[in-house]
C-alpha positions in Angstrom: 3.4 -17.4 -3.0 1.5 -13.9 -3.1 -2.3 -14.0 -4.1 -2.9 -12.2 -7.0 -4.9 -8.8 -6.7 -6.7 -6.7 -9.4 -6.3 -3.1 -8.6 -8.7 -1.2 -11.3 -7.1 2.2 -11.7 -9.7 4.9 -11.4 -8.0 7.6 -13.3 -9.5 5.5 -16.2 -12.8 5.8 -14.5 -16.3 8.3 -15.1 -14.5 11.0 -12.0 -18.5 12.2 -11.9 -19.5 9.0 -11.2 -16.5 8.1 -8.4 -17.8 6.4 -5.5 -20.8 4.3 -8.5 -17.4 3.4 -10.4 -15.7 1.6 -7.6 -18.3 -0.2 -6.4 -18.7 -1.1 -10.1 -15.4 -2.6 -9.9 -15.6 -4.5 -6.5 -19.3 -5.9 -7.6 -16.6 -7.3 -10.8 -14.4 -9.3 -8.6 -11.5 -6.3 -7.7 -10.4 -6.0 -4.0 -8.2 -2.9 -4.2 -9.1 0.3 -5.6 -6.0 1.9 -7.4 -5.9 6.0 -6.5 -3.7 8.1 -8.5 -2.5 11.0 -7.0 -0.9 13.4 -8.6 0.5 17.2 -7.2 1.6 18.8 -10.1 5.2 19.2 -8.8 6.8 15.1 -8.8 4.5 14.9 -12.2 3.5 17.6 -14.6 -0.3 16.5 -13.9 -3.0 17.0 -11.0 -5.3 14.5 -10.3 -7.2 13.7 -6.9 -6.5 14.8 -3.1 -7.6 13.7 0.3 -11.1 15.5 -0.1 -11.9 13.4 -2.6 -10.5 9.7 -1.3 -12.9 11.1 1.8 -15.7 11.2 -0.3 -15.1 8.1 -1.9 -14.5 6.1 1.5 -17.7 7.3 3.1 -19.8 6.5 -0.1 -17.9 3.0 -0.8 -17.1 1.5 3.1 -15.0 -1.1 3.4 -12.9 0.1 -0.1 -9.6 -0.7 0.3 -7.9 2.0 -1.4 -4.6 1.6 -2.9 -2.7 5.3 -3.1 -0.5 5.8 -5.6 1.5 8.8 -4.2 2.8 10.9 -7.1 3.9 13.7 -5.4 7.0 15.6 -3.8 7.7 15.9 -0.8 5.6 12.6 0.1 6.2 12.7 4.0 3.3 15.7 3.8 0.7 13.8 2.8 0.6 10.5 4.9 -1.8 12.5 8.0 -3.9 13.5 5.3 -4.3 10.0 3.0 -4.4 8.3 6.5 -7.5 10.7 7.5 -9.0 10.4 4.8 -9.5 6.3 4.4 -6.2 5.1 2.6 -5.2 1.9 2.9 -2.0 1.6 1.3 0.4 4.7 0.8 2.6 3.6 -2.1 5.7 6.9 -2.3 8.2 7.2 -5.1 11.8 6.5 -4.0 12.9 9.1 -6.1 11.1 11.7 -4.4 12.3 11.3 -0.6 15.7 10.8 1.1 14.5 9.1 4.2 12.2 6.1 2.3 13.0 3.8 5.9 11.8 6.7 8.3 8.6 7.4 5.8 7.6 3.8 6.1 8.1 3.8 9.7 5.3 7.0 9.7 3.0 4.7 7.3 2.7 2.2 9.8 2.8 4.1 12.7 -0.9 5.7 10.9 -2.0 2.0 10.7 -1.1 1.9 6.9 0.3 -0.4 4.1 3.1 1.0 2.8 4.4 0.5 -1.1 7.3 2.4 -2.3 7.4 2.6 -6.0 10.4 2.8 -8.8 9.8 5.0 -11.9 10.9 3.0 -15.2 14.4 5.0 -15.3 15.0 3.7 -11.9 16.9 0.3 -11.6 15.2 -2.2 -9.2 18.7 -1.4 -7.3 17.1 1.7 -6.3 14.7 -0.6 -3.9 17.7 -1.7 -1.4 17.0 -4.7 0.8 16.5 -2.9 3.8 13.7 -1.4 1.9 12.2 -4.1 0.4 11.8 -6.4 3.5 10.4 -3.3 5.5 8.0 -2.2 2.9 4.4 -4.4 2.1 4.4 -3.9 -1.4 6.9 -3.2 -4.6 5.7 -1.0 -7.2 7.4 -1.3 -10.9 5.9 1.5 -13.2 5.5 0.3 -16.6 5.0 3.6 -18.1 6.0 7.1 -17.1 4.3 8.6 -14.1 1.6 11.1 -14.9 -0.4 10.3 -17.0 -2.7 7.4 -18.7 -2.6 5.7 -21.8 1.0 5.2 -22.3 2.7 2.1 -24.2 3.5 -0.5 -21.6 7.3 -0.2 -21.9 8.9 -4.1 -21.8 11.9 -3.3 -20.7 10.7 -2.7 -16.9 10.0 -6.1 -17.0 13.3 -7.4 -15.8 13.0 -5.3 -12.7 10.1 -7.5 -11.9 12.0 -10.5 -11.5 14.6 -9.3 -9.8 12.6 -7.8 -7.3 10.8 -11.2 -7.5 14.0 -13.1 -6.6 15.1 -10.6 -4.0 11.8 -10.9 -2.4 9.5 -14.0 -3.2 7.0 -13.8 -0.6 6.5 -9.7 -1.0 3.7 -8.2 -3.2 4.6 -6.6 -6.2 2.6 -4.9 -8.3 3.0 -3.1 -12.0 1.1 -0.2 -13.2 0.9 1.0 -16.8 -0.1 -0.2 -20.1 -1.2 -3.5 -18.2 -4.5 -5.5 -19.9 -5.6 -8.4 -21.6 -2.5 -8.1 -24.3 0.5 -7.4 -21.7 -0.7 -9.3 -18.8 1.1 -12.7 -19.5 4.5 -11.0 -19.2 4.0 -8.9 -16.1 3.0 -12.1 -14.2 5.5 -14.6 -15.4 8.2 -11.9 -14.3 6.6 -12.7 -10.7 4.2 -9.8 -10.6 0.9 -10.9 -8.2 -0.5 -7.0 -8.0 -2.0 -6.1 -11.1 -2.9 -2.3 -12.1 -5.0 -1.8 -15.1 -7.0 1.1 -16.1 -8.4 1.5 -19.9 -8.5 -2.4 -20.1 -11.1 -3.2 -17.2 -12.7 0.6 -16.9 -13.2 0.5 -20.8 -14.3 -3.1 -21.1 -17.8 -4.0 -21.8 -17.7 -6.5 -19.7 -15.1 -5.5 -16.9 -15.6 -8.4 -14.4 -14.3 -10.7 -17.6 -11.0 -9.0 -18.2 -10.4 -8.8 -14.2 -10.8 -12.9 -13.5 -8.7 -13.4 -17.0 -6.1 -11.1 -15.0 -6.6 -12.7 -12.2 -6.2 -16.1 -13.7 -3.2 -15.5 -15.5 -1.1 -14.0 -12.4 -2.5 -17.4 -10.3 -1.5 -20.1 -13.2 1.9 -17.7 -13.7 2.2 -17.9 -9.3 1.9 -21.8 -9.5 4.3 -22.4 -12.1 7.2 -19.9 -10.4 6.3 -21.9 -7.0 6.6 -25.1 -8.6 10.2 -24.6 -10.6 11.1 -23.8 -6.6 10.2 -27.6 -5.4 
């Protein structure tokens, strides 16, 4: 089964304080670093860029930076995110026609490549020719754009099916996720775990991400157990 992974999203995070922030997180127990970025065109909000993931690469090396690619026209972008440090280049499916020929370039600039659903999206929209090419499934659990939303349960199900379609693929939900949601997301088969508010606004950060952490490796055991 897939190992979970605690992806601290930084659009929760002190932006004057970037690069000090993720290595905040890292020192807490998170491997990925979860960037959101946003064009102003795919969602109504702007966000971050290449010139900043730069920034943040050089001051944090080693940060494997998880990019979340809001944006139209996502084929643009992957020279510029590759350049610039990205590890993983997660695109919408809703906002290309070619999603097989974009992953194709993702690897081809030595990246992971995620291909996200928005929550009006059925996990159909993922094909299976998708899925197995892709390295990671994301299900948003709240509207693109912006933070703070309600986690909205009825993405859950997509989850699972994508779980059951692909049981050895990393899937990972982003929105609303914390302390209070967390069960759900990772008995559905989710082992990628986006959370901003919950860890960024936590007293104690490293304590929410090793209870999220813990909570997607019990869920992992039991779903690879009802397998035997």
């Amino acid at each position: 089964m897939p190992r979970a992974i605690i992806s601290p999203s930084v659009l929760a995070s002190d932006f004057g304080q970037l690069s000090a922030e993720c290595k905040r997180m890292i020192k807490g127990g998170a491997e990925w670093l979860h960037m959101d970025v946003m064009d102003g065109h795919f969602v109504p909000n702007i966000t971050m860029g290449a010139p900043i993931l730069t920034c943040v690469s050089k001051g944090v090396p080693g940060i494997f930076m998880d990019c979340h690619m809001m944006v139209a026209q996502p084929e643009k972008w992957v020279n510029d995110i590759a350049d610039a440090g990205g590890a993983l280049y997660c695109f919408h499916i809703e906002a290309t026609n070619d999603p097989i020929a974009l992953i194709h370039f993702i690897h081809e600039r030595k990246m992971k490549a995620g291909v996200a659903i928005s929550p009006d999206t059925p996990s159909s929209g993922i094909t299976d020719e998708v899925g197995e090419l892709a390295d990671m499934l994301l299900v948003m659990t709240v509207y693109p754009g912006r933070g703070g939303q309600k986690f909205l349960d009825r993405c859950v199900p997509k989850v699972s099916e994508l779980r059951t379609r692909f049981p050895e693929k990393d899937i990972e939900v982003d929105g609303g996720v914390g302390p209070k949601t967390i069960d759900v997301c990772a008995d559905a088969g989710s082992n990628v775990i986006v959370a901003g508010t919950a860890i960024f606004g936590a007293a104690e950060p490293e304590k929410v991400i090793s209870l999220l952490k813990s909570t997607v490796d019990t869920a992992q055991a039991r779903i690879a157990a009802a397998r035997r």
